[in-house]
C-alpha positions as CSV (number, residue, x, y, z in Angstrom):
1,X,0.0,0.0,0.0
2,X,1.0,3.3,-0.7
3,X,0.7,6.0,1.6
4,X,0.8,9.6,1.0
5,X,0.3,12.8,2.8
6,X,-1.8,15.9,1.0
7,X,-2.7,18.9,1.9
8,X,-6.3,20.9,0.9
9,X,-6.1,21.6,-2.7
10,X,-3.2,19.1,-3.6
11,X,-3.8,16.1,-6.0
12,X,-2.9,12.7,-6.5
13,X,-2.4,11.2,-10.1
14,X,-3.6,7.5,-10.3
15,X,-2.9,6.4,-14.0
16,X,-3.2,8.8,-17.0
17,X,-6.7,9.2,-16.3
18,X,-7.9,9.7,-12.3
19,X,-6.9,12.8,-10.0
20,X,-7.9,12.6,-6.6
21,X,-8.0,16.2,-4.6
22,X,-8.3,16.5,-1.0
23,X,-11.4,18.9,-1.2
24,X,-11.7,19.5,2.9
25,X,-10.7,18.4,6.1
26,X,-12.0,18.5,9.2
27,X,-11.4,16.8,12.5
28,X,-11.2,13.2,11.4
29,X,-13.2,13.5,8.0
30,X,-11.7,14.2,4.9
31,X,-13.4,15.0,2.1
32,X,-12.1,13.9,-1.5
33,X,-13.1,14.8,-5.3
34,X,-12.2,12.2,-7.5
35,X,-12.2,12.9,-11.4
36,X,-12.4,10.1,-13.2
37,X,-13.9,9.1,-16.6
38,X,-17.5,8.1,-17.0
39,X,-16.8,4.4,-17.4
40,X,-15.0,4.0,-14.3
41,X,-16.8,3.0,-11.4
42,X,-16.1,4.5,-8.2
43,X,-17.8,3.5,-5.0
44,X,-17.3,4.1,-1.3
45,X,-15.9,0.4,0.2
46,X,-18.8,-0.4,2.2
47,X,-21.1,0.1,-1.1
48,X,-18.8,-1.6,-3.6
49,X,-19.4,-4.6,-0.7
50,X,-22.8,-4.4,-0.4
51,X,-23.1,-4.4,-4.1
52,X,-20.6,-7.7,-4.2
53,X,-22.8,-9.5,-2.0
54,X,-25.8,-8.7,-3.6
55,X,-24.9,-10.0,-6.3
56,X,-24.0,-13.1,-4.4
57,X,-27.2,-13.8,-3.2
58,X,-28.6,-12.9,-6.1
59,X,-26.2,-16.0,-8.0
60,X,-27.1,-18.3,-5.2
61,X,-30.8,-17.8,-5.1
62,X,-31.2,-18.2,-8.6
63,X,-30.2,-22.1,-9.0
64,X,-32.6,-22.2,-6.5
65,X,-35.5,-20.8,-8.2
66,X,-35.4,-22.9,-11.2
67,X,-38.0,-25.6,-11.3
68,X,-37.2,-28.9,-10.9
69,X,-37.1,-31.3,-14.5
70,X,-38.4,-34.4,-13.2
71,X,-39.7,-35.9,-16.7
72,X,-38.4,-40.0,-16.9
73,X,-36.7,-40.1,-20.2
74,X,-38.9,-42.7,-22.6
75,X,-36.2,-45.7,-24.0
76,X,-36.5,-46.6,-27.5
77,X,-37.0,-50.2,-26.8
């Protein structure tokens, strides 16, 4: 991990394409502005994990939906 300190107004470069600025600070709270382009999804963690296991429930429960098949195949005897 990288760790870096910044300052009100100062930026960090991620890539060619993503600038973090600290926008505020106060107390304990720090407020960022991230610039990033439109197909880049940013979330806060706790989002991003809420999303992930959505998603996992979502997989899971769907097996579980389907109908059972329970048709006995005919032989061709």
């Amino acid at each position: 991990m990288l760790i870096l300190s910044r300052r009100v107004n100062e930026k960090i470069v991620i890539g060619d394409d993503i600038v973090v600025s600290v926008v505020e600070v106060r107390g304990d709270q720090v407020k960022l502005g991230i610039e990033a382009p439109r197909n880049v999804k940013v979330f806060r963690e706790e989002v991003f994990n809420a999303i992930q296991e959505e998603n996992r429930m979502a997989a899971a429960a769907s097996g579980a939906q389907l109908p059972l098949i329970d048709i006995p195949l005919r032989s061709k005897d």
